[in-house]
N, C-alpha and C positions, 0 to 999 in steps of 0.2 A: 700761560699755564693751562686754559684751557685745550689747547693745541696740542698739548703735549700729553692731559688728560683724556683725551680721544685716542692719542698714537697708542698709550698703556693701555685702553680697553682693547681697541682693535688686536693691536697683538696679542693680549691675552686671550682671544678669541679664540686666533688662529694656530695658537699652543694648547687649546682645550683648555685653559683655565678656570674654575670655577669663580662667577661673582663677587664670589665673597672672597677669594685669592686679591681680585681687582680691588675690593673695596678697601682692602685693609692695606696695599699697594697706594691707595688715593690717602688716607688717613697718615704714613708715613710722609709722603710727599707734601703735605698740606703741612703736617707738623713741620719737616724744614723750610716749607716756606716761610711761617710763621716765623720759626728761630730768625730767617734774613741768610741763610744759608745758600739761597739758591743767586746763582749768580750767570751773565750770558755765558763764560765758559764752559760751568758744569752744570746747568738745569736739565742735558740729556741724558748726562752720566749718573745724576740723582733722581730723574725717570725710571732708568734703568736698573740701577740699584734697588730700590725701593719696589720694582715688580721682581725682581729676584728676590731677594729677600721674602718679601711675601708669600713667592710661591714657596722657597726653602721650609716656610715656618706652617702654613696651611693645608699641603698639600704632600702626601708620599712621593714623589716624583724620583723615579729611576735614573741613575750616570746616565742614561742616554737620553731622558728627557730633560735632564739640567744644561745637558752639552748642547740642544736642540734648541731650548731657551735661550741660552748664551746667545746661540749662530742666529737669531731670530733678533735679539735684544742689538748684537754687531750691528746686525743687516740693515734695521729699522730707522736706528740713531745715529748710524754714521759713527759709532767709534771702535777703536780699540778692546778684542774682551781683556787684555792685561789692564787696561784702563779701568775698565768696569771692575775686574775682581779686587784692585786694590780699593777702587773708591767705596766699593762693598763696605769692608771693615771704617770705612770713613763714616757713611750714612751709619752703621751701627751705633759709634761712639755717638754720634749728632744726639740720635734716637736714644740714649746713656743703655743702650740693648735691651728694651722694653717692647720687645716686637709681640708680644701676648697683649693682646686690646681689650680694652671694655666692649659689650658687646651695643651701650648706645654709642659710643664710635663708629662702629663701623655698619650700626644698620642703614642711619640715612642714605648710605651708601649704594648698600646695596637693593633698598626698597626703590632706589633709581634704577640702579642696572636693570633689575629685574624686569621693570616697568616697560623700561625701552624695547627690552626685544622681546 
């Protein structure tokens, strides 16, 4: 989990993502851990998802920056984006589409990120 927690900041580095895009990406992710959701075959594709989604709900990002993301999100985890965009609408239902956080969710979060770099 932590491994995979690194892969999602790192790339959302390298997509210019804002922190707090990450932190609320880490807040998803944690919550389907919690539910027991994540499993060895999809923990990449619910990495994935959950930094899309994130960025979709945080962040203005332009068709060519989503498309960039995707090819970034492929690249990174090794799968399929047909894969990714169906499991999209999957992690939504997990999350019952509650992607708007509290904001003590998602500061410890980000009082990390910030910290590090």
């Amino acid at each position: 989990i932590l491994s995979l927690k690194r892969e999602m900041r790192n790339l959302s580095e390298e997509c210019n993502l804002e922190p707090v895009t990450v932190s609320m990406a880490y807040v998803y992710f944690e919550k389907l851990v919690l539910q027991g959701k994540l499993n060895k075959q999809n923990r990449k594709l619910c990495a994935g998802a959950c930094v899309l989604l994130a960025a979709k709900i945080s962040s203005d990002l332009r068709k060519h920056e989503v498309k960039h993301l995707i090819d970034k999100l492929e690249e990174r985890f090794r799968f399929n984006r047909r894969d990714l965009i169906g499991f999209e609408f999957t992690v939504l239902v997990a999350l019952e589409l509650a992607l708007y956080l509290p904001e003590n969710q998602v500061l410890p979060h980000y009082r990390r990120l910030t910290q590090q770099s």
